[in-house]
Backbone as JSON Lines, residues from 0, in Angstrom:
{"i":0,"aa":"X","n":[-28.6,37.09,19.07],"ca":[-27.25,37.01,18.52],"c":[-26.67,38.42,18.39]}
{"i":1,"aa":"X","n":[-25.35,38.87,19.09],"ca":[-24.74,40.15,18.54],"c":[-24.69,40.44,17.25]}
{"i":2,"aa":"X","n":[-24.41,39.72,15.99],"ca":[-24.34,40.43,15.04],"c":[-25.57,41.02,14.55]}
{"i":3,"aa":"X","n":[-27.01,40.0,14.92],"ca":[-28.08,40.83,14.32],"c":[-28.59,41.78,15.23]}
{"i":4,"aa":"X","n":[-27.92,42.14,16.6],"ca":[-28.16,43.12,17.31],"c":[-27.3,44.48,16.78]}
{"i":5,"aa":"X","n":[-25.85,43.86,16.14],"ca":[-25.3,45.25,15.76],"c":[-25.48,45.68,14.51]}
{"i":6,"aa":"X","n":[-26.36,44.57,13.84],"ca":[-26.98,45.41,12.64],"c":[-27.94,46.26,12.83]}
{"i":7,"aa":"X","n":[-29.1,45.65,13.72],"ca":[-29.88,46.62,13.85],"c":[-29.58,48.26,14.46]}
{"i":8,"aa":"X","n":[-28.6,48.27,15.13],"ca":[-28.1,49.26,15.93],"c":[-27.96,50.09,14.74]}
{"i":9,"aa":"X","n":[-26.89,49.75,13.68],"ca":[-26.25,50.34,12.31],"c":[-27.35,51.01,11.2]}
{"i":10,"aa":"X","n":[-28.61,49.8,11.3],"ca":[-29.44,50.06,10.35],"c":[-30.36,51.19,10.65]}
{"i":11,"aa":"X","n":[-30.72,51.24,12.04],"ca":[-31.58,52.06,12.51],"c":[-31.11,53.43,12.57]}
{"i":12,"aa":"X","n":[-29.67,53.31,12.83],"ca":[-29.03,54.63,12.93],"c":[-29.44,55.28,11.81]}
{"i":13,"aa":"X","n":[-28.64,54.64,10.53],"ca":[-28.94,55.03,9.25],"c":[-30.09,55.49,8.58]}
{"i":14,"aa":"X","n":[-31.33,54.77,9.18],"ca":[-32.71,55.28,9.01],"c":[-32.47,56.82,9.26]}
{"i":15,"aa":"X","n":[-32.36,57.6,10.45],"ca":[-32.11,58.82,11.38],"c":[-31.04,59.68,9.8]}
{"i":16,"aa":"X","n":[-30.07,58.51,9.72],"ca":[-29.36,59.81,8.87],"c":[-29.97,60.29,7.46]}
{"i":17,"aa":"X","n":[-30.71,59.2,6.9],"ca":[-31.58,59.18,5.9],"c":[-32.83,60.46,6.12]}
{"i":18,"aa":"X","n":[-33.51,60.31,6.48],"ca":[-34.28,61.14,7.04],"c":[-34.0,62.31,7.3]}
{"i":19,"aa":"X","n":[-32.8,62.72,7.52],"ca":[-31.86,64.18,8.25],"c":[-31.4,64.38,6.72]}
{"i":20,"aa":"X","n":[-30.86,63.37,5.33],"ca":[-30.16,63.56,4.13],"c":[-31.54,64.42,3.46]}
{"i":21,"aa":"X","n":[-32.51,63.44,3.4],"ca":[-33.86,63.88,2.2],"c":[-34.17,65.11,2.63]}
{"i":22,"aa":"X","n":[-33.94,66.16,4.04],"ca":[-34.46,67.08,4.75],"c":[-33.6,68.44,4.1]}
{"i":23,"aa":"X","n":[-32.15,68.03,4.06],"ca":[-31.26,68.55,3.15],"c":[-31.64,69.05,2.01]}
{"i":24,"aa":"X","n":[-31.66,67.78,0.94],"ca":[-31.41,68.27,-0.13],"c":[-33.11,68.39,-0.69]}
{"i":25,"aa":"X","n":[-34.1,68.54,-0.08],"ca":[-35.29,68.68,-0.86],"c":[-35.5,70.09,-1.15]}
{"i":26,"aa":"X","n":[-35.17,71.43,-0.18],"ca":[-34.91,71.94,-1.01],"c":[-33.94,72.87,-1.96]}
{"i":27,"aa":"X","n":[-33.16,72.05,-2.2],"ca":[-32.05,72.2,-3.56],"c":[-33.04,71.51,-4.88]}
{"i":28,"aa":"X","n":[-34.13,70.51,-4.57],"ca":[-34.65,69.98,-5.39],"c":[-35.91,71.25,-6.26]}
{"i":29,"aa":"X","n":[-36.65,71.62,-4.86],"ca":[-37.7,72.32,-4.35],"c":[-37.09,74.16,-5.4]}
{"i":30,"aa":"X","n":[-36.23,74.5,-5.53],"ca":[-35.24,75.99,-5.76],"c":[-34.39,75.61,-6.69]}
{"i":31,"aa":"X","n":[-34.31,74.53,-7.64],"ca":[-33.73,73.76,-8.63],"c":[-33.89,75.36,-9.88]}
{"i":32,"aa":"X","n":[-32.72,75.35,-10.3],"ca":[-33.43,76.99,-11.87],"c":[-33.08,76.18,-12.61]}
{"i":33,"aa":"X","n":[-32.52,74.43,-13.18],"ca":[-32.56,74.57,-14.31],"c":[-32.89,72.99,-13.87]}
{"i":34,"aa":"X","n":[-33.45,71.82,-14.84],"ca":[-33.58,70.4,-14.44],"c":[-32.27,69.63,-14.39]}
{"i":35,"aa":"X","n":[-31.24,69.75,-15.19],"ca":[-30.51,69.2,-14.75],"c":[-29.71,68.92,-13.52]}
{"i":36,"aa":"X","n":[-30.48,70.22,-12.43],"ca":[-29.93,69.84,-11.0],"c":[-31.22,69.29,-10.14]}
{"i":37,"aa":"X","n":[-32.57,69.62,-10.73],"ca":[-33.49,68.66,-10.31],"c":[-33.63,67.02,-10.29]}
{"i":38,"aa":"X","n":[-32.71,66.7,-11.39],"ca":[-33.17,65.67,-11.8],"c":[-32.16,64.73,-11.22]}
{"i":39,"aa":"X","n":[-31.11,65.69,-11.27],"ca":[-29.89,64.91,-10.16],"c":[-30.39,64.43,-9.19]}
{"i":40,"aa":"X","n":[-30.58,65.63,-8.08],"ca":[-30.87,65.63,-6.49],"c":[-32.41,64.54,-6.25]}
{"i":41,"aa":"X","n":[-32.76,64.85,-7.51],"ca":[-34.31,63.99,-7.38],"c":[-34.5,62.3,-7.26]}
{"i":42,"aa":"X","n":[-33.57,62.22,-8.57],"ca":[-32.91,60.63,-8.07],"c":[-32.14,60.2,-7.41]}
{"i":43,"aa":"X","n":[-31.28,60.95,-6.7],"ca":[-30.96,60.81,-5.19],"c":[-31.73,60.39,-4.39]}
{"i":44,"aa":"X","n":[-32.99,61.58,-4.0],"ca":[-33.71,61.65,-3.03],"c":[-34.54,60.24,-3.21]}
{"i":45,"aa":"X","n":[-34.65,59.99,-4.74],"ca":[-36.04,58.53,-4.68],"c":[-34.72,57.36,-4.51]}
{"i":46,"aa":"X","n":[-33.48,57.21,-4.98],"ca":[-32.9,55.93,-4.23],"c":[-33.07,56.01,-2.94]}
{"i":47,"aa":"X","n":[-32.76,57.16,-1.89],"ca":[-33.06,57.07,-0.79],"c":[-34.24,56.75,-0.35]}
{"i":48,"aa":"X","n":[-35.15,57.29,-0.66],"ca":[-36.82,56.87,-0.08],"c":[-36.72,55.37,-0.36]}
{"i":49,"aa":"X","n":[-36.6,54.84,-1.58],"ca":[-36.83,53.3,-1.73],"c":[-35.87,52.62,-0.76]}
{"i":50,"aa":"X","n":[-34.82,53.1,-0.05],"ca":[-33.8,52.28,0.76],"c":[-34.84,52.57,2.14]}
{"i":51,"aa":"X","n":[-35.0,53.9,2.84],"ca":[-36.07,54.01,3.62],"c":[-37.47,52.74,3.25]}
{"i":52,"aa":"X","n":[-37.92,52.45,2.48],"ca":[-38.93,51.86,2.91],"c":[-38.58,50.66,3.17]}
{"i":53,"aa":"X","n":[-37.12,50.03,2.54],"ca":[-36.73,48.61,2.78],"c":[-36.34,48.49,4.52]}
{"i":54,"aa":"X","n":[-35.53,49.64,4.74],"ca":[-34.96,49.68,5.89],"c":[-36.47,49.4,7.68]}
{"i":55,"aa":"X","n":[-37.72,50.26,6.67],"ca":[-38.7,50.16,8.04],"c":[-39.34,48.89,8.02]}
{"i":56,"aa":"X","n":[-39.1,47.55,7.54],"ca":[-39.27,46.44,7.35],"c":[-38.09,45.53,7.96]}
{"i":57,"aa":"X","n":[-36.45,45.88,7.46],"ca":[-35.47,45.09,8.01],"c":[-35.73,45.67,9.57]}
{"i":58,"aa":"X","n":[-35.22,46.79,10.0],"ca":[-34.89,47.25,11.29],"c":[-36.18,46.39,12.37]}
{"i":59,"aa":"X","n":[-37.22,46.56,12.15],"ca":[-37.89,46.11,13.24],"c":[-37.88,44.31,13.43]}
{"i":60,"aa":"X","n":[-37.74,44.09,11.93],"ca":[-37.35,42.42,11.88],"c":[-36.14,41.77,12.46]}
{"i":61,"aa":"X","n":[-34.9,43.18,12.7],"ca":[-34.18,42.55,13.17],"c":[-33.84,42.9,14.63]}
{"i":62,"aa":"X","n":[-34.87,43.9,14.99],"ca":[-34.89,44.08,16.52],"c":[-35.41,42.81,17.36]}
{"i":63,"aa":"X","n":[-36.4,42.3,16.69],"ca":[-37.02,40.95,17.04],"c":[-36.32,39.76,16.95]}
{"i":64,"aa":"X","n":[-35.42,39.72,16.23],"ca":[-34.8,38.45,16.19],"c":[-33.68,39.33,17.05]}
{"i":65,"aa":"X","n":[-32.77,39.93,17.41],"ca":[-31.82,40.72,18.54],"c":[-32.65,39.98,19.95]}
{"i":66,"aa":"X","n":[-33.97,40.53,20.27],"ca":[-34.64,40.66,21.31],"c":[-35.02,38.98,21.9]}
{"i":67,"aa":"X","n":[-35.46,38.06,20.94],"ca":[-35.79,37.07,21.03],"c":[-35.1,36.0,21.16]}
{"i":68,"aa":"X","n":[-33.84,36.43,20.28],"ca":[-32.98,35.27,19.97],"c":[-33.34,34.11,18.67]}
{"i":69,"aa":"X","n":[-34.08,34.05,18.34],"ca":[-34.63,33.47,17.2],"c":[-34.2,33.18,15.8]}
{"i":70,"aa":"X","n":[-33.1,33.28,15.77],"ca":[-32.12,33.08,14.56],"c":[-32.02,31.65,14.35]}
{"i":71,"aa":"X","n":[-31.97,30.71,15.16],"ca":[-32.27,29.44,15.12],"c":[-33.3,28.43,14.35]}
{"i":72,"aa":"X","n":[-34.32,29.41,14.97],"ca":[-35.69,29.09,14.73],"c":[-35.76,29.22,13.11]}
{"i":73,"aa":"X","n":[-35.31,29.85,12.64],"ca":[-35.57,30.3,11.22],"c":[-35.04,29.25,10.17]}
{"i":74,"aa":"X","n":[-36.0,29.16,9.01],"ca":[-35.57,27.95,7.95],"c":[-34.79,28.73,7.25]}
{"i":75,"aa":"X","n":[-34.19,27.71,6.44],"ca":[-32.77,27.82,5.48],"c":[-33.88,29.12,4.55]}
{"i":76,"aa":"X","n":[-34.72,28.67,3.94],"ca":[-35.36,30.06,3.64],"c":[-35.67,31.68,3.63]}
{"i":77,"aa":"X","n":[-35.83,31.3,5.22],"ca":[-36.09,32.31,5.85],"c":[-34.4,33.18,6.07]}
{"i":78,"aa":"X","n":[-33.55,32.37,6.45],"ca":[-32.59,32.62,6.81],"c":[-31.8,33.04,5.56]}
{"i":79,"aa":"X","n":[-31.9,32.81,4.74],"ca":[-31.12,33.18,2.97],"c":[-32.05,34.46,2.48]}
{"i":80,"aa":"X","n":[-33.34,34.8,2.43],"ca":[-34.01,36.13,2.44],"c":[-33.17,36.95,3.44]}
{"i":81,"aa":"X","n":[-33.2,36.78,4.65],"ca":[-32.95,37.77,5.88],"c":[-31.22,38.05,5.25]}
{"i":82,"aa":"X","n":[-30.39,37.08,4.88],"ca":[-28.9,37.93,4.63],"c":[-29.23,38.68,3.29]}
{"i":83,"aa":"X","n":[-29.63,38.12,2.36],"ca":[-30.02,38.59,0.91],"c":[-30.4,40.36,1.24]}
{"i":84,"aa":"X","n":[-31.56,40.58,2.11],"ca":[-31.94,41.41,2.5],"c":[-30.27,43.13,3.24]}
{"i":85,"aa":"X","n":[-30.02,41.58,4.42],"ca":[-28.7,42.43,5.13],"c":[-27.74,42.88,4.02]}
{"i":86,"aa":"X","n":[-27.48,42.21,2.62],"ca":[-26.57,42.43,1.7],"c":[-26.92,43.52,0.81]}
{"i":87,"aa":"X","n":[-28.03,43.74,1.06],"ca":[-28.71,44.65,-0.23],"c":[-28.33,46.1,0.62]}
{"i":88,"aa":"X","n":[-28.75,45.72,1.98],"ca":[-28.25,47.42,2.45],"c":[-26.84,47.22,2.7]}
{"i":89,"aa":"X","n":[-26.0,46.69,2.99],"ca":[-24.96,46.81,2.72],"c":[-24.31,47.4,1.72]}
{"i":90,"aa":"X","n":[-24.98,47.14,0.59],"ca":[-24.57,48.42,-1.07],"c":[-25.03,49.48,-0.71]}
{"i":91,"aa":"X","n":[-26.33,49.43,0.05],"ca":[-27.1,50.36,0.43],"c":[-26.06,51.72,0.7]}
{"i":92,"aa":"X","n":[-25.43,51.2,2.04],"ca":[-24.97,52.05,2.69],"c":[-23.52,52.35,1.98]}
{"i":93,"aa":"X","n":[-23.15,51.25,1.12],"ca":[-21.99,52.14,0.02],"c":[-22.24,53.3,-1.0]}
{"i":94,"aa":"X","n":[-23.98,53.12,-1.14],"ca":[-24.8,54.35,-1.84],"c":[-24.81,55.6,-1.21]}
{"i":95,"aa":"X","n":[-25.19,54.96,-0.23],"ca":[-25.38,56.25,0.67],"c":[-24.56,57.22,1.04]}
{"i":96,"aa":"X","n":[-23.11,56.43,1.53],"ca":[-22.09,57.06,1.36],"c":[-21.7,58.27,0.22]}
{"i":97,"aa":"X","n":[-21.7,57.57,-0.94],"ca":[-21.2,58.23,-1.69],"c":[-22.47,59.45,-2.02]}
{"i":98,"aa":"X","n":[-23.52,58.93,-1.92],"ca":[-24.5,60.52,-2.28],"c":[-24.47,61.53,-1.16]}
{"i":99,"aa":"X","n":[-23.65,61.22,-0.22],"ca":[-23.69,61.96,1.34],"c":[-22.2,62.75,0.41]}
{"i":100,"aa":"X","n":[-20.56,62.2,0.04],"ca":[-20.15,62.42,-0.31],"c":[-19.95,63.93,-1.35]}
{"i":101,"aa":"X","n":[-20.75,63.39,-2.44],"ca":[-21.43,64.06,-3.66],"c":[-22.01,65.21,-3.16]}
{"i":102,"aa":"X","n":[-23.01,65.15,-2.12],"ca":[-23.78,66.64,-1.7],"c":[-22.63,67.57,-0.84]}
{"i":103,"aa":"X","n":[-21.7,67.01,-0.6],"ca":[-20.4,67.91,-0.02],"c":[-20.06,68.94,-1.19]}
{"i":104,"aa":"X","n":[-20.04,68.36,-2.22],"ca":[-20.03,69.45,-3.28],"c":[-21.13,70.62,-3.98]}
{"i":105,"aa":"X","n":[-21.98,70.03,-3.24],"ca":[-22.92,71.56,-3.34],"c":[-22.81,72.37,-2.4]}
{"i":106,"aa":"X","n":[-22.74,71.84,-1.32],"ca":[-23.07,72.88,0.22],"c":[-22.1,73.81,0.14]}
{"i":107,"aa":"X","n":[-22.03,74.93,1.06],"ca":[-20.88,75.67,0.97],"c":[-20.65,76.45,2.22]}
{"i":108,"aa":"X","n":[-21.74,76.03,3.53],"ca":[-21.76,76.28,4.86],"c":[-21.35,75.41,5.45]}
{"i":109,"aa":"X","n":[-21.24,76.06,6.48],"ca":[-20.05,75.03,7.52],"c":[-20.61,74.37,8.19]}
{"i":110,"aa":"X","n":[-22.35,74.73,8.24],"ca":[-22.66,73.78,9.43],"c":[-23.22,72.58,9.12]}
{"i":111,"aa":"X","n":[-23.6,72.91,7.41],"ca":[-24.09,71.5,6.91],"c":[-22.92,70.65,6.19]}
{"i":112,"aa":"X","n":[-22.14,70.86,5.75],"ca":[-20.9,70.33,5.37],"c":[-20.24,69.74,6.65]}
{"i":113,"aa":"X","n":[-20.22,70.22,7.8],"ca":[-19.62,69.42,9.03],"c":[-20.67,68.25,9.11]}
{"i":114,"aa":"X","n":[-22.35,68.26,8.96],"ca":[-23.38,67.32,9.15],"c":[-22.75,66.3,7.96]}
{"i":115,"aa":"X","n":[-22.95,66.96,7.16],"ca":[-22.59,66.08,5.95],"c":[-21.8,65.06,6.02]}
{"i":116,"aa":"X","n":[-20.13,65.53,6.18],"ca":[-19.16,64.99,6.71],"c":[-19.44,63.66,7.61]}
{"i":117,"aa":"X","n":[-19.86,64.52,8.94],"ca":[-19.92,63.51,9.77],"c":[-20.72,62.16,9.45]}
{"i":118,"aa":"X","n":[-22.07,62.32,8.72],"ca":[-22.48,61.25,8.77],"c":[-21.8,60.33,7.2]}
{"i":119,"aa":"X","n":[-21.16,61.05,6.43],"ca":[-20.42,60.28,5.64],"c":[-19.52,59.1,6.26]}
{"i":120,"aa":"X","n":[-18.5,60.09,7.48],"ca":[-17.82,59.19,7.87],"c":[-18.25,58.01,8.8]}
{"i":121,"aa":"X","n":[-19.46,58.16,9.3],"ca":[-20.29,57.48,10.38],"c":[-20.91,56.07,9.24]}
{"i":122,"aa":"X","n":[-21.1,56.47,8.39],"ca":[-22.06,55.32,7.49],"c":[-20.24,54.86,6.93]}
{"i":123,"aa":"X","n":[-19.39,55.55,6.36],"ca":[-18.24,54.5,5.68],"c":[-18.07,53.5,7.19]}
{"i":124,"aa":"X","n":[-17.88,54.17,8.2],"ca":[-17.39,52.95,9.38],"c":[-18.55,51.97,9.49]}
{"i":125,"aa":"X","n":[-19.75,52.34,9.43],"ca":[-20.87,51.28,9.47],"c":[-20.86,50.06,8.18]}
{"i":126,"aa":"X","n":[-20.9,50.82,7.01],"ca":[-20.65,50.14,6.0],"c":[-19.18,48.98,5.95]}
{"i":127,"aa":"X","n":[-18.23,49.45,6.73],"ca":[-16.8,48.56,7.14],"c":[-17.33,47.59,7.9]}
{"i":128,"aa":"X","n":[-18.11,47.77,8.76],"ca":[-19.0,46.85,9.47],"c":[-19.74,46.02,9.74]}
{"i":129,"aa":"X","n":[-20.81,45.96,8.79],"ca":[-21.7,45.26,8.17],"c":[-20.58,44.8,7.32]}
{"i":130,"aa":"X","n":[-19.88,45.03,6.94],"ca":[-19.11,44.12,5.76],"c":[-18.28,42.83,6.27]}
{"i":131,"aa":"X","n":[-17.53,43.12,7.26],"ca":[-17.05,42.1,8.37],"c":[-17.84,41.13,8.89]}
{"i":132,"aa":"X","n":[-19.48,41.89,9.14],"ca":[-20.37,40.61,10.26],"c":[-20.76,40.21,9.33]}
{"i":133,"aa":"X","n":[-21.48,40.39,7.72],"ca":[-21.62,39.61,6.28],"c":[-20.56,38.46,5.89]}
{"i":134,"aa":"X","n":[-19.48,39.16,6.67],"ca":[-18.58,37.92,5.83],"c":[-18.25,36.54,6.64]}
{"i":135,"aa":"X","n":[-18.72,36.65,8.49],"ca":[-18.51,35.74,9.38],"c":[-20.11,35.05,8.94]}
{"i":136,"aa":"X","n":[-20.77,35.72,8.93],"ca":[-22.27,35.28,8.65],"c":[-22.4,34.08,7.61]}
{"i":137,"aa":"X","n":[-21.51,35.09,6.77],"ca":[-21.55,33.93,5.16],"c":[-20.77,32.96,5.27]}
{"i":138,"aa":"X","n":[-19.74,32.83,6.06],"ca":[-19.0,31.84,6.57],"c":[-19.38,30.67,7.5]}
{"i":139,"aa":"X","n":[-20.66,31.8,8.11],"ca":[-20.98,30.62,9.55],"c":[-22.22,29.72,8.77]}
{"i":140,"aa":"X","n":[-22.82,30.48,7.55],"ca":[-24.08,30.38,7.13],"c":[-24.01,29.36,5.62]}
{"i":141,"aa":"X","n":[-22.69,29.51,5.42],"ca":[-22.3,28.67,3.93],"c":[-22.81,28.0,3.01]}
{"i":142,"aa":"X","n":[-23.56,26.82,3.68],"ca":[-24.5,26.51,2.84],"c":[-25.57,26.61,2.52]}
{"i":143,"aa":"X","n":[-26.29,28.16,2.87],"ca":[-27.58,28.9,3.03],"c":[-27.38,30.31,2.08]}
{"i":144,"aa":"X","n":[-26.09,30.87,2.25],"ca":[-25.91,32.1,1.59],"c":[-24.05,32.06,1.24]}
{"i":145,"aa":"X","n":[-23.99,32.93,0.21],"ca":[-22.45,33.15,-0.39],"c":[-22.11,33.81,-0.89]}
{"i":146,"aa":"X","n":[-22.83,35.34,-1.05],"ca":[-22.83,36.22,-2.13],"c":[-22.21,37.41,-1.32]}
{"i":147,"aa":"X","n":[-20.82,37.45,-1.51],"ca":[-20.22,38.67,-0.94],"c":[-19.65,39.6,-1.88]}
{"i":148,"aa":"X","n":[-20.4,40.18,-2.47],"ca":[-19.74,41.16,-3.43],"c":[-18.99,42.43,-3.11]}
{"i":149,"aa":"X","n":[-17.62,42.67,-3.42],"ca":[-17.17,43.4,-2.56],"c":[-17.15,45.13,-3.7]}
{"i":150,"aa":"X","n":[-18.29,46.02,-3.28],"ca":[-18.56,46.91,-3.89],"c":[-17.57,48.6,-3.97]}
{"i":151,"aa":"X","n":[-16.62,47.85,-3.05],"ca":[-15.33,49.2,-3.14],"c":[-13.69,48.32,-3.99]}
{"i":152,"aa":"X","n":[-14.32,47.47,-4.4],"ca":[-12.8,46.89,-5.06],"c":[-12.54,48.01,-6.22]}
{"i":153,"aa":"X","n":[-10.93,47.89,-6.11],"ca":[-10.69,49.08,-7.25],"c":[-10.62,50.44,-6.9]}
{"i":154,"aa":"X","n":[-11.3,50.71,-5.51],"ca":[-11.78,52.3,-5.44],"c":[-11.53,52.66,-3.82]}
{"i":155,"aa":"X","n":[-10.63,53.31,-4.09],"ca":[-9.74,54.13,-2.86],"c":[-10.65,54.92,-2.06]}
{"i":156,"aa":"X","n":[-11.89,55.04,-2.1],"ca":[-12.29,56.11,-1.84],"c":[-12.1,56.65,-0.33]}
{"i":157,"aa":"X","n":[-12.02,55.83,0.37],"ca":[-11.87,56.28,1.78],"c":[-10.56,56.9,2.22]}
{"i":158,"aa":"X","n":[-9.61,57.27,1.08],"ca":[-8.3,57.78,1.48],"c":[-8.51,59.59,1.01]}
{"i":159,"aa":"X","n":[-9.42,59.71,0.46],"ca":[-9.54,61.02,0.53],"c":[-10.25,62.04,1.77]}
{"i":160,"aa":"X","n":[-9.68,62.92,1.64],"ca":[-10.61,63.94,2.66],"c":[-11.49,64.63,2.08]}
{"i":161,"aa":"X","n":[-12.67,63.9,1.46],"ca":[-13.77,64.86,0.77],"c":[-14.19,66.02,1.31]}
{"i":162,"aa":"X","n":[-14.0,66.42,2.5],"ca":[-14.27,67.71,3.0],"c":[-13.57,68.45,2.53]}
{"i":163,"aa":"X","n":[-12.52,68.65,2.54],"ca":[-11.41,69.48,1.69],"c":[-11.39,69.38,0.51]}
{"i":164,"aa":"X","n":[-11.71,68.43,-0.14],"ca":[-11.32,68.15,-1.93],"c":[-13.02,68.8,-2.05]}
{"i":165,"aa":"X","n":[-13.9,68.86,-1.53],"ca":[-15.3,69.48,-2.18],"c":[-14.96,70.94,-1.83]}
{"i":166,"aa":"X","n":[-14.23,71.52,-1.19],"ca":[-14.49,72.64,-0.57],"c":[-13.56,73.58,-1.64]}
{"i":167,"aa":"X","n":[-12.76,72.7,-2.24],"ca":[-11.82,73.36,-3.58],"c":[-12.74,73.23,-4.41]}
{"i":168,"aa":"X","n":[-13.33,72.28,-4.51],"ca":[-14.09,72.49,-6.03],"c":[-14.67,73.67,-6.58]}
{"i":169,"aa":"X","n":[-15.52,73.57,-7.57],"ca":[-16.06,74.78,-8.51],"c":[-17.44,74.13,-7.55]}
{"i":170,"aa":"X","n":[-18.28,75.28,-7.09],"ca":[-19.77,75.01,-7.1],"c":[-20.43,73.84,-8.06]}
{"i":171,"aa":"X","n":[-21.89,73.68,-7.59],"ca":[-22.54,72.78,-8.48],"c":[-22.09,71.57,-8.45]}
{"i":172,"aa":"X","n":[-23.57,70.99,-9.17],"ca":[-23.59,69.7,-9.54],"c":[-22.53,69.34,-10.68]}
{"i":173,"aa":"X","n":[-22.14,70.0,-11.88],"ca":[-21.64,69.9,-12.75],"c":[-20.29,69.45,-12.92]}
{"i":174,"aa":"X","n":[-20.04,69.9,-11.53],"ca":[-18.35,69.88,-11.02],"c":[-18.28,68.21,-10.25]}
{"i":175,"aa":"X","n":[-19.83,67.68,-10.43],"ca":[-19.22,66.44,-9.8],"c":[-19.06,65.17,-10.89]}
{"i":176,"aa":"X","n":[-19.95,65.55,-11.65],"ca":[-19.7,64.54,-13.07],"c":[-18.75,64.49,-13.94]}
{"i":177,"aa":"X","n":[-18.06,63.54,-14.03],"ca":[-16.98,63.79,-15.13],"c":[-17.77,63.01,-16.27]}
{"i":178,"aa":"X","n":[-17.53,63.49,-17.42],"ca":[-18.03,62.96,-18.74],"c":[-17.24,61.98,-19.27]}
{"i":179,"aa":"X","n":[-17.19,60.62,-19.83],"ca":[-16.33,59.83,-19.98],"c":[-17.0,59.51,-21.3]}
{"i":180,"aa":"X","n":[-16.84,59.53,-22.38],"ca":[-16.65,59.77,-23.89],"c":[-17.12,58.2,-23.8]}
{"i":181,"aa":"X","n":[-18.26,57.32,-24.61],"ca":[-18.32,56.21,-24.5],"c":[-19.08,55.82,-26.33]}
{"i":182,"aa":"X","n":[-18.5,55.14,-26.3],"ca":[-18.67,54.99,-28.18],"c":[-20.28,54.44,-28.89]}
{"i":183,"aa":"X","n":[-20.73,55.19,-29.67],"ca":[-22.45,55.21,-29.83],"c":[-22.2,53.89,-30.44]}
{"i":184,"aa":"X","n":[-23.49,53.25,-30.0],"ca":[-23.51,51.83,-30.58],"c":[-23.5,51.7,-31.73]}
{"i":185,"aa":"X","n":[-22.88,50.78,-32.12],"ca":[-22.35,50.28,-33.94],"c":[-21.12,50.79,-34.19]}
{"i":186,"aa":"X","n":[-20.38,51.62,-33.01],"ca":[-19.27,52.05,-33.32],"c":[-18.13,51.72,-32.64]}
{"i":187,"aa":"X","n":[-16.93,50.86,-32.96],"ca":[-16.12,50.79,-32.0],"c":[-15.2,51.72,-31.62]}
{"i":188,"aa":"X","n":[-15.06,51.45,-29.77],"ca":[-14.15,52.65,-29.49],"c":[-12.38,52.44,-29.52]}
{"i":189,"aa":"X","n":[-12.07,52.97,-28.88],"ca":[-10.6,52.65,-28.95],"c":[-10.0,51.37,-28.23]}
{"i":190,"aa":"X","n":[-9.29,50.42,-28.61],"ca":[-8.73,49.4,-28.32],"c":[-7.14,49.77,-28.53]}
{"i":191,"aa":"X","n":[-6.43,48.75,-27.66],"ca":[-4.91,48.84,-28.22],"c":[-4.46,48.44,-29.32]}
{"i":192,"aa":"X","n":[-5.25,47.57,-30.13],"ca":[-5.32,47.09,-31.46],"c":[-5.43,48.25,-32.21]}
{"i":193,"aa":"X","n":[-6.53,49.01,-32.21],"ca":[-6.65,50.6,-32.71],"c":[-6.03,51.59,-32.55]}
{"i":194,"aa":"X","n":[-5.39,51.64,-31.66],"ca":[-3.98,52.55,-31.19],"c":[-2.89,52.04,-32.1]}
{"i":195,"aa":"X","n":[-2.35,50.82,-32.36],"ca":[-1.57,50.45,-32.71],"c":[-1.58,50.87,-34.54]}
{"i":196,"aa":"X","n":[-2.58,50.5,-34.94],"ca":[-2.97,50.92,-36.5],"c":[-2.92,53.1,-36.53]}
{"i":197,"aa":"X","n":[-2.62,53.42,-35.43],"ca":[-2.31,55.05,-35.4],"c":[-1.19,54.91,-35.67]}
{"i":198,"aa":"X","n":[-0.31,54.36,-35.45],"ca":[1.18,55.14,-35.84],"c":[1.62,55.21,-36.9]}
């Protein structure tokens, strides 16, 4: 079937860029002077490894069913694991994105910031992708699978030119977190009800 041929194409790629990301930033991890940029880049690096080990399990499973044709063959079981699976990297690769994103703001050379870049924009078009053949899938597949969660609602992100908006920034990790004030438990935070009792 083409679509589980152009997943695998997508997924495998992504393996390659994964592998080329952890090569990056290990050592920023490795030359870390204080933990709070270890600990960043570190849980980066382990979401990625754990997506790597899912990925050397999907990719060859779905070269075989590409190669064979065997999508048929497969029980409602089998067949509701295997999208469950395709859906999980699908966030996957909305993760990925954005930590490919995020390390734009450390780099400050041109030749890894162009790498960077590129495979940012290479995984957002893949990720557009897999999102389209998920949704004919879940359509063709309906009463087997239905779970299309759509993980960029709300969030523009693809209208920026992160190459340029990281390249203004301030250095560091620090410059990528914004702190958002969130109210210690037992305490309530602000409501419009509570605004309203201000004036």
């Amino acid at each position: 079937m083409q679509d589980f041929s152009q997943l695998h194409a997508i997924f495998d790629r992504t393996r390659g860029y994964i592998d080329r990301f952890m090569g990056i930033i290990q050592p920023i991890i490795d030359a870390a002077q204080d933990e709070h940029t270890r600990l960043y880049y570190h849980h980066i690096l382990e979401e990625e490894e754990q997506r790597m080990g899912r990925l050397q399990e999907l990719v060859p499973h779905l070269e075989t069913l590409s190669a064979e044709k065997k999508t048929d063959q497969l029980s409602d079981r089998e067949l509701s694991q295997l999208l469950s699976d395709i859906n999980l990297e699908r966030f996957g690769l909305h993760n990925f994105r954005e930590h490919l994103e995020l390390s734009l703001y450390e780099f400050r050379d041109d030749e890894t910031r162009q790498t960077l870049d590129g495979m940012r924009e290479k995984t957002h078009a893949d990720y557009l992708q897999v999102k389209d053949i998920m949704a004919k899938l879940s359509e063709r597949f309906s009463d087997v699978y239905t779970d299309l969660t759509d993980h960029d609602e709300g969030h523009d992100v693809h209208q920026v030119d992160h190459l340029k908006a990281s390249a203004n920034a301030p250095q560091g990790v620090a410059s990528v977190i914004t702190h958002t004030a969130i109210p210690a438990p037992g305490k309530k935070g602000l409501t419009v009800g509570s605004l309203k009792g201000l004036k």
